[in-house]
C-alpha positions, 0 to 999 in steps of 0.5 A: 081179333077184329082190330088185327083183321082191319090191319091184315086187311089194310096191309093187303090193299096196300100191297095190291095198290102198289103191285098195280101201280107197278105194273101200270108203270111197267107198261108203255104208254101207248102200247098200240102206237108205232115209231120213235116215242120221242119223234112222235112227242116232238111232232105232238108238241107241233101240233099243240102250237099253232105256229112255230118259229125258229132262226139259226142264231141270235146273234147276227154281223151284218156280213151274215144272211138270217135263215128263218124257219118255221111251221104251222100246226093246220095248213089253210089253202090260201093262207100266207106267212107275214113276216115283219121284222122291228128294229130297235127304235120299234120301226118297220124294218121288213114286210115280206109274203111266205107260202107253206108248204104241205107239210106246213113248214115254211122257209126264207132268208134275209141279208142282215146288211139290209138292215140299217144299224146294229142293235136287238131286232124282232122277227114276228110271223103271222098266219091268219088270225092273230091267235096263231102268231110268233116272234124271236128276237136277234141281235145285229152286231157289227162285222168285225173291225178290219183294216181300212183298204187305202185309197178304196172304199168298202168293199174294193181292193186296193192293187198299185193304187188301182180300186177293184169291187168285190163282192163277198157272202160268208166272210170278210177280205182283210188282204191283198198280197200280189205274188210275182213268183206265181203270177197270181194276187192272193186275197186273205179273207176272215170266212166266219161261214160258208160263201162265196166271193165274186171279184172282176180283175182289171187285165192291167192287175192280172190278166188270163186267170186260168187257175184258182187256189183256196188254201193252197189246194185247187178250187173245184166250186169255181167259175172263171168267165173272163176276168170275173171270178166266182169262188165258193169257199168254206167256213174258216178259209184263210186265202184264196188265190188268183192264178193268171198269165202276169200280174202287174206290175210285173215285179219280176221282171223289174227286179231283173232290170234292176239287177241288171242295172246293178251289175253293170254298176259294180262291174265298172266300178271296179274297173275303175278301181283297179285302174286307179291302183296301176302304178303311173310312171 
């Protein structure tokens, strides 16, 4: 009789165990907090690392700019980031002074063409001591090969033998096509992000450009001073294109000639062809 007593009395502590092992599951973790559970568990995680650091890619061409963000976990007046950048060979490559902000977040951006040559560079952030520090690492490739511009060096157009500088942010230009129909150059770029391209046209390649096309459509981000050119442009941009007044040479106006000339030829010699067909007596 004892011994079904112990077990009776063993099997109800078991069942008591488990109905409050559920009930505790049942109920939030924090019954009397406010607001989104996973909102406050990434906000918790921030806070427990002294610096967080991020970039928007590990893998950079050296046409890209790398955004880097990050945040601290307690904000000390007069405090600064320090941000260095290691290039392959372990050489500084960069040094620069970032401020937080109240919320301790912070923010900068870095043209990838300032650095020398491709390979795995690291970016290191520190705020005051060395307990509170990160680093992420990124690789620098190359941009993609294109064809070579005859007769130009980087970054220059090449137009009837004439070179024009350009600059680009975002893409590459991998070229040029002049359309005497419309009076404009149209430039084929390969845009692997948002930009902008900055171009200043020699009057004797284009002159009074009035009107700019991206994709065929009109530009509404442009801005046309003179004959200097600023176009903003999307991501995945096939063509921008440079309306003007004329374009030289002005192929129209030579293909006239030329027909002209033609004209004039096959007229005489068919009049001398038919003078050679008239019977001599």
């Amino acid at each position: 009789m004892r011994i079904r007593m112990t077990l009776l009395f063993t099997v109800m502590l078991t069942l008591a165990a488990v109905g409050t092992s559920s009930a505790l599951a049942q109920q939030p973790a924090c019954p009397t907090c406010e607001g989104d559970p996973i909102k406050m568990a990434e906000e918790a995680k921030l806070q427990a690392v002294p610096l967080s650091l991020w970039i928007d890619s590990s893998t950079y061409m050296m046409s890209d700019t790398v955004t880097v963000t990050g945040h601290v976990a307690n904000v000390f007046e007069g405090f600064s980031i320090t941000i260095k950048v290691i290039d392959p060979d372990g050489n500084l490559a960069l040094v620069d002074q970032l401020d937080v902000d109240s919320n301790g977040d912070f923010e900068s951006e870095y043209a990838a063409s300032s650095w020398s040559y491709p390979g795995i560079y690291t970016l290191m952030a520190q705020y005051g001591s060395t307990a509170r520090d990160n680093k992420v690492q990124f690789e620098l490739i190359e941009s993609e090969k294109m064809e070579p511009v005859m007769g130009c060096g980087n970054h220059m157009l090449s137009i009837e033998e004439i070179c024009i500088p350009y600059e680009i942010e975002g893409g590459e230009v991998t070229g040029t096509i002049v359309n005497p129909d419309h009076n404009s150059i149209v430039l084929d770029i390969y845009a692997h992000d948002d930009g902008k391209l900055q171009i200043d046209f020699p009057s004797e390649v284009i002159d009074d450009i009035f009107f700019v096309m991206v994709n065929g459509e009109e530009a509404n981000d442009v801005k046309i001073d003179e004959q200097t050119v600023k176009v903003y442009f999307l991501a995945d941009t096939e063509n921008i294109e440079f309306v003007g007044s004329h374009v030289i040479p002005e192929f129209g106006t030579i293909a006239a000639l030329i027909l002209g000339v033609s004209l004039v030829s096959v007229v005489v010699v068919s009049a001398r062809s038919k003078l050679g067909l008239v019977n001599r007596f």
